[in-house]
C-alpha positions as CSV (number, residue, x, y, z in Angstrom):
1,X,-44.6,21.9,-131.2
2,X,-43.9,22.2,-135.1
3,X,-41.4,21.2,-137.0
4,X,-40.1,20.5,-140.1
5,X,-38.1,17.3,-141.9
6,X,-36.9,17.1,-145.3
7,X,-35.9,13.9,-146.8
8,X,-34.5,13.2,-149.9
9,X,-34.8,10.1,-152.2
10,X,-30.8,8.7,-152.7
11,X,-31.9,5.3,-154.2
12,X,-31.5,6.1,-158.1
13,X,-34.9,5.3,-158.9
14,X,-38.1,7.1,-159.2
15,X,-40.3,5.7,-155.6
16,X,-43.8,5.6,-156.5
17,X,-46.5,6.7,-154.2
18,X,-47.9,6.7,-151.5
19,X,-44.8,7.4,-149.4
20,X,-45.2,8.0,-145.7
21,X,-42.7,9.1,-143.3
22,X,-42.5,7.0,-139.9
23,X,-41.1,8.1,-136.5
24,X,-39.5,5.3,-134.7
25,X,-39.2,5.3,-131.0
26,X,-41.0,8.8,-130.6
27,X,-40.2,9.9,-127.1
28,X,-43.0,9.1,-124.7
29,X,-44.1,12.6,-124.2
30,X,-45.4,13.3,-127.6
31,X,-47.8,12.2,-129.8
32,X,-47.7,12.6,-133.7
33,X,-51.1,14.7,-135.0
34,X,-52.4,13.9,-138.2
35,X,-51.2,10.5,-137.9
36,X,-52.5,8.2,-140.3
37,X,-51.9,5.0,-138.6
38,X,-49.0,2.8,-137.2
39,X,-46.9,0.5,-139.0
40,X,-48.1,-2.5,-138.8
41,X,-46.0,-4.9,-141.4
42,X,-42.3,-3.1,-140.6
43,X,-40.6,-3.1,-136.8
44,X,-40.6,-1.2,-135.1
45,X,-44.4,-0.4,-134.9
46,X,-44.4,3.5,-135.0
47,X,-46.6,6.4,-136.1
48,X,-46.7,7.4,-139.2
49,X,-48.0,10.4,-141.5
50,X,-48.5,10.8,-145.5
51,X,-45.7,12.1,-147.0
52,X,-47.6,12.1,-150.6
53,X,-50.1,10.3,-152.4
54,X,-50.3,7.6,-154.8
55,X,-50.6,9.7,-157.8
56,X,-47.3,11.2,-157.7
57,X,-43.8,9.6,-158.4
58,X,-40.6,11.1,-156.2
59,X,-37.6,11.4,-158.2
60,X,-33.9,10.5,-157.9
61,X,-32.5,13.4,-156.2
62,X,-36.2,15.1,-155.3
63,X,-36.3,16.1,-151.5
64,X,-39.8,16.5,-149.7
65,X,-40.2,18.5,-146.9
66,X,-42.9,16.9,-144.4
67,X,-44.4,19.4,-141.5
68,X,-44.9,17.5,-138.7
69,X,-46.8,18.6,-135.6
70,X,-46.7,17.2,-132.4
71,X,-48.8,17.1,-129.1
72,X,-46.3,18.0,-126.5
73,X,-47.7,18.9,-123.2
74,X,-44.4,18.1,-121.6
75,X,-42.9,20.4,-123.6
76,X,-39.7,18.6,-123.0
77,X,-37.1,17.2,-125.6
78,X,-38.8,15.3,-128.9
79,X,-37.2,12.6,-130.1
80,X,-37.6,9.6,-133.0
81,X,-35.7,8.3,-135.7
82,X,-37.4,9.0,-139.0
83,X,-38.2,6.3,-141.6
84,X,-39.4,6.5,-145.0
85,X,-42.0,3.5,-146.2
86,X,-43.3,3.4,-150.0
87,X,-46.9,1.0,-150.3
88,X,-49.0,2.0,-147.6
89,X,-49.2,3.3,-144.0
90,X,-49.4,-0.5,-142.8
91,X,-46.2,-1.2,-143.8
């Protein structure tokens, strides 16, 4: 199961990398591939997957569109609550 989330940066200022985008509560049934780790540092502890490295800088305004591929052998309803964490996937 693929699909696709864009998120956009509302806070005003430029968010330097690395960013990563975090599922929350991911429904049981599915696991997250090319996960880079879990949170670790920022509850709920949940999945998460680069959203871009720390060379780059995402502007006020700028929106990023993450693909995100999931193991679903279920193939039932997917759902999480995404979460955006700047620093590092240990967050």
């Amino acid at each position: 199961v693929t699909q696709v989330v864009t998120v956009t940066n509302i806070s005003g200022l430029p968010i330097t990398g690395p960013v990563y985008l975090a599922l929350d509560n991911l429904s049981a049934n599915a696991t997250l591939s090319g996960a880079v780790g879990k949170t670790a540092c920022s509850s709920p502890v949940s999945c998460a997957i680069a959203a871009f490295g720390s060379s780059a800088t995402w502007a006020p305004g700028q929106s990023l569109t993450i693909g995100l591929t999931f193991a679903d052998p279920s193939l039932t309803e997917l759902t999480y609550t995404p979460r955006i964490l700047a620093g590092g996937p240990n967050q």
